[in-house]
MARGUZA-519442 format. One record per residue (C-alpha): residue in one letter; chain; x, y, z. Coordinates in steps of 0.02 Angstrom, whole numbers. Layout:
(node "A", "A", (X, Y, Z))
...
This chain:
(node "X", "A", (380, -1469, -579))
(node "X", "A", (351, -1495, -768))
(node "X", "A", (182, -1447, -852))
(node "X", "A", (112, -1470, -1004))
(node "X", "A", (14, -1289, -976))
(node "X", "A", (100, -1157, -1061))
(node "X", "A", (153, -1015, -964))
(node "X", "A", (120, -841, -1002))
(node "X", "A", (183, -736, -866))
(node "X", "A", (169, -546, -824))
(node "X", "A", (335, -473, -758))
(node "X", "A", (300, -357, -611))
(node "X", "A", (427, -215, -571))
(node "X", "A", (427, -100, -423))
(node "X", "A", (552, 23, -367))
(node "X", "A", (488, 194, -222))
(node "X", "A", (591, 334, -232))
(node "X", "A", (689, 283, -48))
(node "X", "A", (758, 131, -114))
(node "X", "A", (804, 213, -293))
(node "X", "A", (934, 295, -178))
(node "X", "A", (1008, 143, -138))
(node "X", "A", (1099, 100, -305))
(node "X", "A", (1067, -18, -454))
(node "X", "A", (1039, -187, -356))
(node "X", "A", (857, -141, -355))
(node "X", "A", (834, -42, -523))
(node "X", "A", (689, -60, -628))
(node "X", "A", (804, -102, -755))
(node "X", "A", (906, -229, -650))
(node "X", "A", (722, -302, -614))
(node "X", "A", (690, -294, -785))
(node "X", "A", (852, -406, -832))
(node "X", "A", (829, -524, -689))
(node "X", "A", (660, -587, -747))
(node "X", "A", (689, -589, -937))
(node "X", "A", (838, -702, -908))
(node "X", "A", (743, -813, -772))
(node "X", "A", (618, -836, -928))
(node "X", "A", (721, -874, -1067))
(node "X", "A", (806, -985, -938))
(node "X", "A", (655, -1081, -896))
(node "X", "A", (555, -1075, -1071))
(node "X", "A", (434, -948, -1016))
(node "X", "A", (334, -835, -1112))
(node "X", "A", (326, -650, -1049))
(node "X", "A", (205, -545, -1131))
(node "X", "A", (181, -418, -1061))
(node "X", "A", (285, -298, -922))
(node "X", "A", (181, -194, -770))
(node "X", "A", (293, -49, -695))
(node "X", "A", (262, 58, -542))
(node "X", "A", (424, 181, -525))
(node "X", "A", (426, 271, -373))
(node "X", "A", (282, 209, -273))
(node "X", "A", (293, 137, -96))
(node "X", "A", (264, -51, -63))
(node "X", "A", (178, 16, 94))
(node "X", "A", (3, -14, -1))
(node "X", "A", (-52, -99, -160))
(node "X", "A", (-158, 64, -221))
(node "X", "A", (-18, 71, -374))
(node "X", "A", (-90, 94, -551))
(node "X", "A", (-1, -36, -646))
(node "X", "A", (-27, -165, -503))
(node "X", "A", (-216, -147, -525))
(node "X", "A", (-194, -131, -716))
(node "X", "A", (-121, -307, -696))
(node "X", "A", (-233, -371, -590))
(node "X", "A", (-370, -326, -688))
(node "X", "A", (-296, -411, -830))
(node "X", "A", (-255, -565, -739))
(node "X", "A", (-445, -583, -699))
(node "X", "A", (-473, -579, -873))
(node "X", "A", (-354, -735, -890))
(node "X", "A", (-243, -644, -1007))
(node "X", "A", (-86, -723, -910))
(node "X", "A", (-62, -877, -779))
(node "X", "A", (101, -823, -707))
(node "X", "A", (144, -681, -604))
(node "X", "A", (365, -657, -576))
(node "X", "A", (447, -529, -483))
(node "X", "A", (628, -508, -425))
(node "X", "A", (586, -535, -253))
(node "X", "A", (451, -538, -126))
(node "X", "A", (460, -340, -82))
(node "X", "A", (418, -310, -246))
(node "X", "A", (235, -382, -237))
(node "X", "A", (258, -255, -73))
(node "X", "A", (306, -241, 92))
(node "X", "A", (127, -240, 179))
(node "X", "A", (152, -424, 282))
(node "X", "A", (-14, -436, 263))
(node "X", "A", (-78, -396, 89))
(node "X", "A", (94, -467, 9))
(node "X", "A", (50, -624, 92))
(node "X", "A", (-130, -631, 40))
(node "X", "A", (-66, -605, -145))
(node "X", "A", (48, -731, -130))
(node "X", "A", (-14, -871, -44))
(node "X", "A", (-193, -841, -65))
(node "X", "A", (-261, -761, -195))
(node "X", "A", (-138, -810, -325))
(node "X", "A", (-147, -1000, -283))
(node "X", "A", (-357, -996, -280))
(node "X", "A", (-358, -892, -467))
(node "X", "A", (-246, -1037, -538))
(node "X", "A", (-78, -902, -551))
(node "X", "A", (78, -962, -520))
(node "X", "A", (180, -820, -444))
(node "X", "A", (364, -822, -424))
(node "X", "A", (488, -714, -325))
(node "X", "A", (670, -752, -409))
(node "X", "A", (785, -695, -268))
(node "X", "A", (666, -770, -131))
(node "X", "A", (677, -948, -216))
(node "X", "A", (476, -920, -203))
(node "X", "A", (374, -1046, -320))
(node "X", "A", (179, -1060, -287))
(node "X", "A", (203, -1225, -361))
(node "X", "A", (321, -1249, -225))
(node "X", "A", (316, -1252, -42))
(node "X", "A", (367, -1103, 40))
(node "X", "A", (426, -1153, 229))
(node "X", "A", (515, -952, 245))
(node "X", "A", (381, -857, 171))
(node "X", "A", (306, -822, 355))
(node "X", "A", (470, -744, 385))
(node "X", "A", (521, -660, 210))
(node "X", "A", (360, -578, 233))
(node "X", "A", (368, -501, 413))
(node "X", "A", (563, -464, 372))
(node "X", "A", (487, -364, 210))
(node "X", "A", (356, -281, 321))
(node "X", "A", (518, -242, 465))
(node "X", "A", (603, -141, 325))
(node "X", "A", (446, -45, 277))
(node "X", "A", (440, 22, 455))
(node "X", "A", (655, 44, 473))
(node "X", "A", (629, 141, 291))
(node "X", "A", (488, 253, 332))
(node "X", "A", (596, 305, 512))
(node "X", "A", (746, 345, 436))
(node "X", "A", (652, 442, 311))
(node "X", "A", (553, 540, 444))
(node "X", "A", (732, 568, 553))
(node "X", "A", (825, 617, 371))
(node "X", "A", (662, 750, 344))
(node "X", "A", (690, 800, 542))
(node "X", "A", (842, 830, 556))
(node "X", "A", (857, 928, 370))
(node "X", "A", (711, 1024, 433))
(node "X", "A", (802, 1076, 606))
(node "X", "A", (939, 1124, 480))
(node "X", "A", (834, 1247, 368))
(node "X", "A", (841, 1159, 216))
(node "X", "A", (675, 1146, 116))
(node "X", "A", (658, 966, 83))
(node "X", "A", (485, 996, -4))
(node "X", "A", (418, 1063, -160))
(node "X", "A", (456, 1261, -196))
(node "X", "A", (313, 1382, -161))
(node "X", "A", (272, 1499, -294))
(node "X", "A", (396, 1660, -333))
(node "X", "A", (536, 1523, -281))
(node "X", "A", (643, 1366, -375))
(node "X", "A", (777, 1232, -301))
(node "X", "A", (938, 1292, -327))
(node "X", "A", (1024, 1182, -481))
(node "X", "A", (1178, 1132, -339))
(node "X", "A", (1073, 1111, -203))
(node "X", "A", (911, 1030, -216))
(node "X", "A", (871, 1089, -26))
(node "X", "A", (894, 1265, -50))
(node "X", "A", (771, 1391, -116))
(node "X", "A", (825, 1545, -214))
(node "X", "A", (716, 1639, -318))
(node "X", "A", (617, 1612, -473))
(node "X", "A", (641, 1740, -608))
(node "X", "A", (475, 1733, -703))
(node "X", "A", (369, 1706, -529))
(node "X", "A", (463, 1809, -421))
(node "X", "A", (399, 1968, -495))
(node "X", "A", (223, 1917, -465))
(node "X", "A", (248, 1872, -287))
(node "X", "A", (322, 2065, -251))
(node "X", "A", (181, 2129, -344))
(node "X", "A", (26, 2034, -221))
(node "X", "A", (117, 2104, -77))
(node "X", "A", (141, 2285, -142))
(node "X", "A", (-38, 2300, -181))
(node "X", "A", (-112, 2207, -13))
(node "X", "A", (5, 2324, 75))
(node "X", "A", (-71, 2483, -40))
(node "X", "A", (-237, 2450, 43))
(node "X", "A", (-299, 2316, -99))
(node "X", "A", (-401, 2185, -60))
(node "X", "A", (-371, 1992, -117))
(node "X", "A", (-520, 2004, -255))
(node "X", "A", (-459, 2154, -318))
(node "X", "A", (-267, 2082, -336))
(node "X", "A", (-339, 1923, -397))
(node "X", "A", (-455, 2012, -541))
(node "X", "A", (-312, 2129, -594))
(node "X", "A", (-199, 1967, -616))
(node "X", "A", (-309, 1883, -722))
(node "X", "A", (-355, 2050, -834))
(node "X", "A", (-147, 2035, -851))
(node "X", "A", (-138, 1859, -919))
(node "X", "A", (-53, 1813, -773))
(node "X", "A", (-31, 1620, -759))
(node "X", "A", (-70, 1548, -572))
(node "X", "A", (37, 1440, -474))
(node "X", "A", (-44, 1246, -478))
(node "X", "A", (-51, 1296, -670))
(node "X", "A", (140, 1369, -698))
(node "X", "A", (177, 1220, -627))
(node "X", "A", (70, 1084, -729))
(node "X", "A", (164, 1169, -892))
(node "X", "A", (330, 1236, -850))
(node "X", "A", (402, 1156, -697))
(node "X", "A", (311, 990, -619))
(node "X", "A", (259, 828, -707))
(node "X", "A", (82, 799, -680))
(node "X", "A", (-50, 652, -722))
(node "X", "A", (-187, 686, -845))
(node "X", "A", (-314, 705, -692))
(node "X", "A", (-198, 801, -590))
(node "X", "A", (-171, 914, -707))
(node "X", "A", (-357, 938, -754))
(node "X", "A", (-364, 1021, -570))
(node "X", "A", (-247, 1176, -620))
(node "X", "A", (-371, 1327, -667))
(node "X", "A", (-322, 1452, -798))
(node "X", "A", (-358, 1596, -667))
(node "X", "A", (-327, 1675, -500))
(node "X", "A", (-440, 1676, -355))
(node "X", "A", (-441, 1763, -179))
(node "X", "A", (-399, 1629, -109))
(node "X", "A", (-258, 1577, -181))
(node "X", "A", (-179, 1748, -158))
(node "X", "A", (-230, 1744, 17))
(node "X", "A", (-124, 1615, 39))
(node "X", "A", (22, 1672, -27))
(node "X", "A", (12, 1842, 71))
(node "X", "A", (-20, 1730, 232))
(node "X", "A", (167, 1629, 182))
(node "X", "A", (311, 1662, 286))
(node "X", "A", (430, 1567, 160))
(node "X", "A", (434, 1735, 81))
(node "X", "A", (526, 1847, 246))
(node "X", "A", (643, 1705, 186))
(node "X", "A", (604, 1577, 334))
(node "X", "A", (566, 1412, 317))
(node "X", "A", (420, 1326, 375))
(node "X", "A", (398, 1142, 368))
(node "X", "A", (308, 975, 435))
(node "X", "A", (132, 1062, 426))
(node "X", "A", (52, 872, 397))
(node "X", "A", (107, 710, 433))
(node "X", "A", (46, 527, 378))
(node "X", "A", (-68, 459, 484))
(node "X", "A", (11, 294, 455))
(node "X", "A", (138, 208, 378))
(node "X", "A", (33, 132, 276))
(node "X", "A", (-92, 243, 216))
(node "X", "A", (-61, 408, 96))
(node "X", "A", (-189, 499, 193))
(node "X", "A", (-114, 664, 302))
(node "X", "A", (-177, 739, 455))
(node "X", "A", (-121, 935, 511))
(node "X", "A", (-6, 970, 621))
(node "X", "A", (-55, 1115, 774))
(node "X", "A", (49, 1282, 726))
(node "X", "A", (136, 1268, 868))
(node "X", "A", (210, 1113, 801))
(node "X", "A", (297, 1178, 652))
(node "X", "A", (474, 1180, 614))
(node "X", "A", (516, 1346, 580))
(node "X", "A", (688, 1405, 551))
(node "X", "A", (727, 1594, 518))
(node "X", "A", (842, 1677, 361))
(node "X", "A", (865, 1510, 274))
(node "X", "A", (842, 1601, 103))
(node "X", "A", (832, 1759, 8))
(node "X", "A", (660, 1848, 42))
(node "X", "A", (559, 1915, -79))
(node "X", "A", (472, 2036, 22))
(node "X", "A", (517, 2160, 181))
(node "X", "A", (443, 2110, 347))
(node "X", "A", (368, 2298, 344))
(node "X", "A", (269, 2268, 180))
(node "X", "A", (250, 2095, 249))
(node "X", "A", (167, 2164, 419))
(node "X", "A", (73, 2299, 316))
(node "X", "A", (3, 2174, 185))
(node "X", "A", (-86, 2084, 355))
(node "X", "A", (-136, 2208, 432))
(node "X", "A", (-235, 2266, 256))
(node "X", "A", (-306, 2079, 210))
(node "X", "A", (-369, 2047, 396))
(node "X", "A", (-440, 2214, 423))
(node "X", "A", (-623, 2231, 333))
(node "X", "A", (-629, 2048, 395))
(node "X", "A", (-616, 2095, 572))
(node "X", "A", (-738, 2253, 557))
(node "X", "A", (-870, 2130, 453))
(node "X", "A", (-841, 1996, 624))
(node "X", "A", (-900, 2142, 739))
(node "X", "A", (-1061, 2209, 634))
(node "X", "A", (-1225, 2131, 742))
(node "X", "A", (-1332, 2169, 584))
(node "X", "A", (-1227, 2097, 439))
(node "X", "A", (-1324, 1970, 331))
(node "X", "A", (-1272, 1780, 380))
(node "X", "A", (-1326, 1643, 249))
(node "X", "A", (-1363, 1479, 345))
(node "X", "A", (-1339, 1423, 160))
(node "X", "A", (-1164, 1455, 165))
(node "X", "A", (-1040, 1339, 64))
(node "X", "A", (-1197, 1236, -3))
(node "X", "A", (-1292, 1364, -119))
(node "X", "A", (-1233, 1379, -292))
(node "X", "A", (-1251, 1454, -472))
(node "X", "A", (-1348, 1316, -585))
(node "X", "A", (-1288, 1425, -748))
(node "X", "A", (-1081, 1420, -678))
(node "X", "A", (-1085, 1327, -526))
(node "X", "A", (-998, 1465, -399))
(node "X", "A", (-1053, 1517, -252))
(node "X", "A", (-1200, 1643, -211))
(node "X", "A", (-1168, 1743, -80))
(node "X", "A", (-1273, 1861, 27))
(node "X", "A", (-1331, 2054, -41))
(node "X", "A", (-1481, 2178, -54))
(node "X", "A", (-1497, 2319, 39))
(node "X", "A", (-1623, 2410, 159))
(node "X", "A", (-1769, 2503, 132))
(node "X", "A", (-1872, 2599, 284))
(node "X", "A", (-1764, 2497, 407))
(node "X", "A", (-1834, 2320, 313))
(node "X", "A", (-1676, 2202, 289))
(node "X", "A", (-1745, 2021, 269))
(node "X", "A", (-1872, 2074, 125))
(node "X", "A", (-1733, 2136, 32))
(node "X", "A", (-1574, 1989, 77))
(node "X", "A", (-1528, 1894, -86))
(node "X", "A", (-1410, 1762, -126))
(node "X", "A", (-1326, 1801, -289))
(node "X", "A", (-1207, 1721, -391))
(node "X", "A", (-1024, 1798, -372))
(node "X", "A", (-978, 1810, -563))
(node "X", "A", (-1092, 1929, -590))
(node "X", "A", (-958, 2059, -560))
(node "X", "A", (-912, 2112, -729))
(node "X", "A", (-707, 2077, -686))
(node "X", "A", (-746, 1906, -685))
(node "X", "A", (-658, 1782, -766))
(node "X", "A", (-800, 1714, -842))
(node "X", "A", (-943, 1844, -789))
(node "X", "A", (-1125, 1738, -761))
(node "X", "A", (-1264, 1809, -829))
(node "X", "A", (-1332, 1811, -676))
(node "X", "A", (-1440, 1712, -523))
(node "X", "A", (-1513, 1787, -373))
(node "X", "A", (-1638, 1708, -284))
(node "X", "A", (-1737, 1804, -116))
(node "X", "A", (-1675, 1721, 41))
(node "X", "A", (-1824, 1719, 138))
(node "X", "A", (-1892, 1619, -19))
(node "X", "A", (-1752, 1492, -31))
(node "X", "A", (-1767, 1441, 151))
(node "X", "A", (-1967, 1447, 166))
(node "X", "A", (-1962, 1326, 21))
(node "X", "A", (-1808, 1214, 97))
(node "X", "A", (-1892, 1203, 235))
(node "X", "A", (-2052, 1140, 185))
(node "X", "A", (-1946, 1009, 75))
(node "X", "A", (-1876, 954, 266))
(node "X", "A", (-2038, 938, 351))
(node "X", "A", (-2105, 876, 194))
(node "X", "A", (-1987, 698, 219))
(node "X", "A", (-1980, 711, 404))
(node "X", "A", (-2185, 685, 401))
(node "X", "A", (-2146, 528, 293))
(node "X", "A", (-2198, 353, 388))
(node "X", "A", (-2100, 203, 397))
(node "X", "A", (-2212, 133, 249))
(node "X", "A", (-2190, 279, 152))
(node "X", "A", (-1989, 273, 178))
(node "X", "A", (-1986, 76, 130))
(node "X", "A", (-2083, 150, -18))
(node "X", "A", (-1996, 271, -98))
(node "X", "A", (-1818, 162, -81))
(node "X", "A", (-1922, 14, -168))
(node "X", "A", (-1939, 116, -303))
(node "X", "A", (-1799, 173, -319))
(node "X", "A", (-1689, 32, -333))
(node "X", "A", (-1844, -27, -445))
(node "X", "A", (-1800, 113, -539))
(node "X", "A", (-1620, 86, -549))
(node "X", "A", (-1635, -120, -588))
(node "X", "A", (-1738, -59, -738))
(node "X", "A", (-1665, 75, -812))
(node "X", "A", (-1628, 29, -1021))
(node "X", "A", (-1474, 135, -994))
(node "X", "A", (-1417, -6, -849))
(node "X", "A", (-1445, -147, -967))
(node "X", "A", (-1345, -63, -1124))
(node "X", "A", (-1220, -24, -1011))
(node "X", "A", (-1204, -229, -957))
(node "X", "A", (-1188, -262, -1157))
(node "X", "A", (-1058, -175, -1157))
(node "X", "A", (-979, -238, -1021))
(node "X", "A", (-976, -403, -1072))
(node "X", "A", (-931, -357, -1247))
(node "X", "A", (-799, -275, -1160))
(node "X", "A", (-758, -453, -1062))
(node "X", "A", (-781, -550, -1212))
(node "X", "A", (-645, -457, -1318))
(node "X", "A", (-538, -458, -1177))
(node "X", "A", (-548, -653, -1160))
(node "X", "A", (-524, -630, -1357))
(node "X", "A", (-371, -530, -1354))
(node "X", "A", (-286, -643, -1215))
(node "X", "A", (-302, -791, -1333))
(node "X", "A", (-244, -717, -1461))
(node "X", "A", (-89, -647, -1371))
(node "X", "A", (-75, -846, -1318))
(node "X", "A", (-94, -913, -1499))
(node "X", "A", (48, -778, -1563))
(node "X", "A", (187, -831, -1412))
(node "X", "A", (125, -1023, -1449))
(node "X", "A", (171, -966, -1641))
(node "X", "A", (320, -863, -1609))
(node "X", "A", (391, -988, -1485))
(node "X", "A", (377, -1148, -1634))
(node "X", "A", (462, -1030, -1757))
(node "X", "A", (295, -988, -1835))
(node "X", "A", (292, -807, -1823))
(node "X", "A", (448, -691, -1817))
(node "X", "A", (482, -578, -1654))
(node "X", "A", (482, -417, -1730))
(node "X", "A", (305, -444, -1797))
(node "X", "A", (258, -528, -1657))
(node "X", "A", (309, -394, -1536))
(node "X", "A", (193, -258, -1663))
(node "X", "A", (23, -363, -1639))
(node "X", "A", (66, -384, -1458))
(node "X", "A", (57, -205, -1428))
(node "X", "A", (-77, -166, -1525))
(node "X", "A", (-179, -291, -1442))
(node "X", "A", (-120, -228, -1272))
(node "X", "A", (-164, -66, -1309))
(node "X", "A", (-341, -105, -1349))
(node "X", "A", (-365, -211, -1204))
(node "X", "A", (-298, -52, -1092))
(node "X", "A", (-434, 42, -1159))
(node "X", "A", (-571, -96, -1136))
(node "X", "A", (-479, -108, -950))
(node "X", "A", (-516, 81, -914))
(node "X", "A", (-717, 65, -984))
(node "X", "A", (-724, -79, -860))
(node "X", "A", (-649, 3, -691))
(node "X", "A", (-738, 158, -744))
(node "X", "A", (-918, 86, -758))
(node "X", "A", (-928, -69, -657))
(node "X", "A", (-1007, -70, -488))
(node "X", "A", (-1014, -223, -361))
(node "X", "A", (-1195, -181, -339))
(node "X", "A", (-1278, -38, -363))
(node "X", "A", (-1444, -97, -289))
(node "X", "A", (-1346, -103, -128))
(node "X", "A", (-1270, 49, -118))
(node "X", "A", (-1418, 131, -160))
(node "X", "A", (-1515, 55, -37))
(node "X", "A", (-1358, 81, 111))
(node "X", "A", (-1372, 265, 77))
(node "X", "A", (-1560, 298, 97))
(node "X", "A", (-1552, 202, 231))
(node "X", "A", (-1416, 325, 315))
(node "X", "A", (-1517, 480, 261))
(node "X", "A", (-1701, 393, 340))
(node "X", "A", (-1593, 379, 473))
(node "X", "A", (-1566, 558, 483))
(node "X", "A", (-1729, 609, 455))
(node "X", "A", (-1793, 480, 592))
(node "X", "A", (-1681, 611, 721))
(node "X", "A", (-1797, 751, 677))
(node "X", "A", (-1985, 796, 719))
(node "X", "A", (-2031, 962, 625))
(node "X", "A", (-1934, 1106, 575))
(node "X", "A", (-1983, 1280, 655))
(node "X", "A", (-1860, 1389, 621))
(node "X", "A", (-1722, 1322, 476))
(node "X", "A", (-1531, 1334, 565))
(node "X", "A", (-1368, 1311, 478))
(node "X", "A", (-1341, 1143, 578))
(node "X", "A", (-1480, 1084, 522))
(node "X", "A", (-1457, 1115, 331))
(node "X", "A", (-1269, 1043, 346))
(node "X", "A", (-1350, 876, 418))
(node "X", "A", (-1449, 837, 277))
(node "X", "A", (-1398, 958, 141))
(node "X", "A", (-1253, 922, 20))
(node "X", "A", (-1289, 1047, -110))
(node "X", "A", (-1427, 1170, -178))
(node "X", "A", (-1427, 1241, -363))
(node "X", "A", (-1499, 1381, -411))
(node "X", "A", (-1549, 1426, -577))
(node "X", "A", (-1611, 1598, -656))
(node "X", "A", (-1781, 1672, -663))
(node "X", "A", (-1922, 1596, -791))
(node "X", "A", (-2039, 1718, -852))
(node "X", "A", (-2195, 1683, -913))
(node "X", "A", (-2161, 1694, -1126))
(node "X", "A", (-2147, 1847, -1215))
(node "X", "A", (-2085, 1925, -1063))
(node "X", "A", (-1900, 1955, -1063))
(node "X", "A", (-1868, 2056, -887))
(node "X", "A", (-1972, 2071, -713))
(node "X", "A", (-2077, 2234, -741))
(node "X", "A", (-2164, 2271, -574))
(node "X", "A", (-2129, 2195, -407))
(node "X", "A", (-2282, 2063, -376))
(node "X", "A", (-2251, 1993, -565))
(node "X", "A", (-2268, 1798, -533))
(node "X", "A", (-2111, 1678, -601))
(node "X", "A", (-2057, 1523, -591))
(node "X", "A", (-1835, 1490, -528))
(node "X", "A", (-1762, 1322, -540))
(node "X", "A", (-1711, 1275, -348))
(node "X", "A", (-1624, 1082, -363))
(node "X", "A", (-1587, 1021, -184))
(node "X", "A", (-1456, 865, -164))
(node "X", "A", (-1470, 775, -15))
(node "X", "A", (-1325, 696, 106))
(node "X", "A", (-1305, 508, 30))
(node "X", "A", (-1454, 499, -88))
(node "X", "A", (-1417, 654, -205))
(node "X", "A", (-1564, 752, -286))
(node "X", "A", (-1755, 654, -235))
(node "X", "A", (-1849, 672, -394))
(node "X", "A", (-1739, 722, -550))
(node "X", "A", (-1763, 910, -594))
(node "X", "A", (-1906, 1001, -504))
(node "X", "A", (-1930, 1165, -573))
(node "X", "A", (-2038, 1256, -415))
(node "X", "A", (-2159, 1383, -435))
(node "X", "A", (-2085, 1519, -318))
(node "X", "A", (-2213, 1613, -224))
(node "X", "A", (-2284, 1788, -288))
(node "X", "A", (-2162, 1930, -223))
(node "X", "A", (-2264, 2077, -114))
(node "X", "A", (-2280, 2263, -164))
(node "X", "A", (-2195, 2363, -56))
């Protein structure tokens, strides 16, 4: 069909890593050829390429597919081509969607070369290419799973190498050891089996230098994302050493199929029951003996076990919720006891006030009896509310919200944001309309191009990072979930773990504030004043920073 419209097209290339496997038919490269030829062939104009290497058609959660999307809503295009249909994806139903529906009611012609698929066209197959696309998805992720099986049944370690290990260069399924992380590994299980607990090995590591595993790996052996990489701390924990001491891999077994999709079409993986696991024996050279292996067990789970059987040891119904406000860790239970008296003298305290921290806190500790007196007066205090009083407080609120001068400088700049972006899309236009009437040379062409590009990528990024469909909703969804929490409850007599779970996502804690000119807490009944910020399930923290008045402490 001719058309006076000029068409600027996007070129869309997708390749996972199961059909990479398969040869160069379906390169990104081949792709790449395919639709550049198809365009100087038909007197296109392609401006601009979107690659996702090595992600599954499965689901359309693939970064460069949204970048173009994004981009398409901003008009900067009016053609979408591919090499075929199971590049869009392989999802019948999404793929079909794109194709057929949104793409025709945004006013983008998409075209699948190999498919002989033209929007502007009809497509009587489609139905079929489609479900056929869809039938391979399914045939692909079984022969994966039997592939994994049976190498799994075979003891080779088709997954990535646990810390102290590498692949071997010749065979990418076997594990042999890693010279710079071996070492390390030896060393947590001599200590645990010494008597040495996980905080101790983990403190002495970091006092070393020692790098941890997620972060040897973000610089010396995986490739990582920005974000994913911004996960990998600079130092050890207990837990992470728990976990390797808990690690069969290193008796030299292997242990595999611990998850499993929950879906072929989602990334999301549920655990697999221990009894479950595929576990073959002597696959690989251990690391450690099975009698330091049995004696490092026997060390980590044994002040556990005795702290399980203690009746009288302290048990925060605050645990995993209560934090530092200074470093954000964890405060955890201490005091002592004084003429049999335990509750008068149960903290919380923040755990990096150990001086072989990291990064020691200065220090927050806050009375327990205290913090749960005052959370649960906070409780009753909104379970007394009435239905007026609810409708209330949301009104004002999203009042709040819809008003805010922060709101309405951030929707400037979102449409000066939109504007360029129209801008910068007719631009790119004019400079193809230039280039292609010999008005402008490629080379330069190509430079502007890019540079435009890579502005509108960054405009792109502000807009996915601060739009919202409708933040007046939202806000107004989740305080109606949490009033309909509260609407469960009466009064509160006695505060219970369950309880503070149900409505409690987090509580910060900051330190002491004495009254000025006082710099430390002379005698027992001297009054202060301690930050407490509670955030709420759904609705986060109620009214902005409340700095409470804690209650004179009694002379003993």
């Amino acid at each position: 069909m001719k058309t006076d419209r000029l068409t600027i097209a996007f070129a869309y290339l997708r390749l996972s890593r199961e059909e990479a496997r398969g040869g160069e038919s379906s390169s990104i490269t081949n792709q790449r050829s395919i639709i550049e030829a198809y365009c100087k062939q038909h007197g296109i104009n392609l401006v601009r390429t979107f690659v996702d290497d090595g992600w599954s058609g499965g689901n359309f959660e693939r970064p460069d597919f949204r970048n173009m999307m994004r981009q398409l809503e901003e008009g900067m295009a009016n053609t979408v081509i591919t090499k075929d249909l199971s590049r869009l994806g392989r999802d019948m139903g999404e793929a079909s969607y794109y194709a057929e529906q949104f793409f025709p009611e945004h006013g983008i012609r998409y075209i699948a070369i190999a498919d002989n698929f033209d929007t502007e066209h009809e497509n009587i197959m489609a139905p079929f290419q489609f479900a056929m696309n869809e039938v391979y998805l399914r045939d692909g992720s079984r022969k994966v799973k039997d592939v994994l099986r049976n190498k799994r049944e075979n003891g080779k370690y088709c997954a990535c190498p646990p810390f102290g290990y590498k692949k071997e260069p010749t065979d990418n399924n076997h594990l042999i050891p890693d010279e710079v992380t071996a070492p390390i590994v030896q060393r947590i299980f001599d200590r645990a089996a010494a008597g040495d607990s996980s905080h101790k090995i983990s403190d002495e590591l970091n006092e070393d230098g020692i790098i941890p595993p997620l972060k040897y790996r973000v610089l010396y052996r995986d490739e990582f994302s920005a974000q994913g990489a911004s996960y990998a701390s600079d130092y050890w924990n207990h837990t992470t050493v728990k976990r390797i001491l808990k690690n069969q891999v290193y008796l030299g077994h292997t242990l595999l199929g611990k998850s499993r999709k929950v879906s072929v079409k989602s990334k999301k993986k549920a655990k697999v029951p221990k009894q479950d696991w595929t576990v073959t024996k002597n696959t690989h050279l251990p690391l450690v003996s099975q009698d330091v292996f049995d004696r490092a067990q026997e060390n980590m789970g044994r002040n556990t076990r005795a702290y399980q059987s203690y009746d009288h040891v302290r048990k925060s119904i605050f645990s995993g919720v209560v934090v530092c406000q200074k470093c954000g860790h964890a405060l955890c239970s201490c005091g002592t006891v004084y003429k049999g008296e335990r509750e008068k003298y149960w903290y919380l305290s923040c755990t990096q006030q150990r001086k072989s921290a990291p990064k020691p806190c200065s220090g927050v500790r806050i009375r327990y009896a205290d913090l749960v007196e005052l959370v649960r007066q906070e409780l009753n205090a909104l379970l007394s509310l009435t239905e007026e009083e609810m409708d209330a407080i949301v009104r004002e609120v999203v009042g709040q919200q819809s008003n805010e001068k922060s709101r309405k400088e951030r929707r400037r700049k979102q449409e000066k944001a939109r504007a360029r972006l129209g801008t910068i899309g007719k631009i790119i236009t004019k400079l193809y309309t230039d280039n292609a009437e010999g008005r402008l040379a490629d080379d330069r062409l190509y430079s502007m191009v890019s540079d435009l590009e890579q502005e509108a990528d960054g405009l792109n990024e502000f807009l996915a990072e601060t739009e919202e469909a409708n933040p007046e909703e939202e806000t107004q969804a989740n305080y109606d979930r949490f009033f309909d929490l509260v609407r469960q409850y009466t009064h509160i007599e006695e505060l219970d773990q369950e309880t503070v779970q149900t409505f409690i996502e987090r509580i910060e804690v900051g330190p002491k504030l004495l009254p000025d000119g006082t710099e430390k807490i002379i005698h027992r009944n001297q009054a202060y004043r301690q930050s407490v910020r509670i955030y709420y399930k759904f609705i986060g923290e109620m009214e902005g920073e409340a700095v409470r008045n804690m209650p004179q402490k009694v002379s003993i």
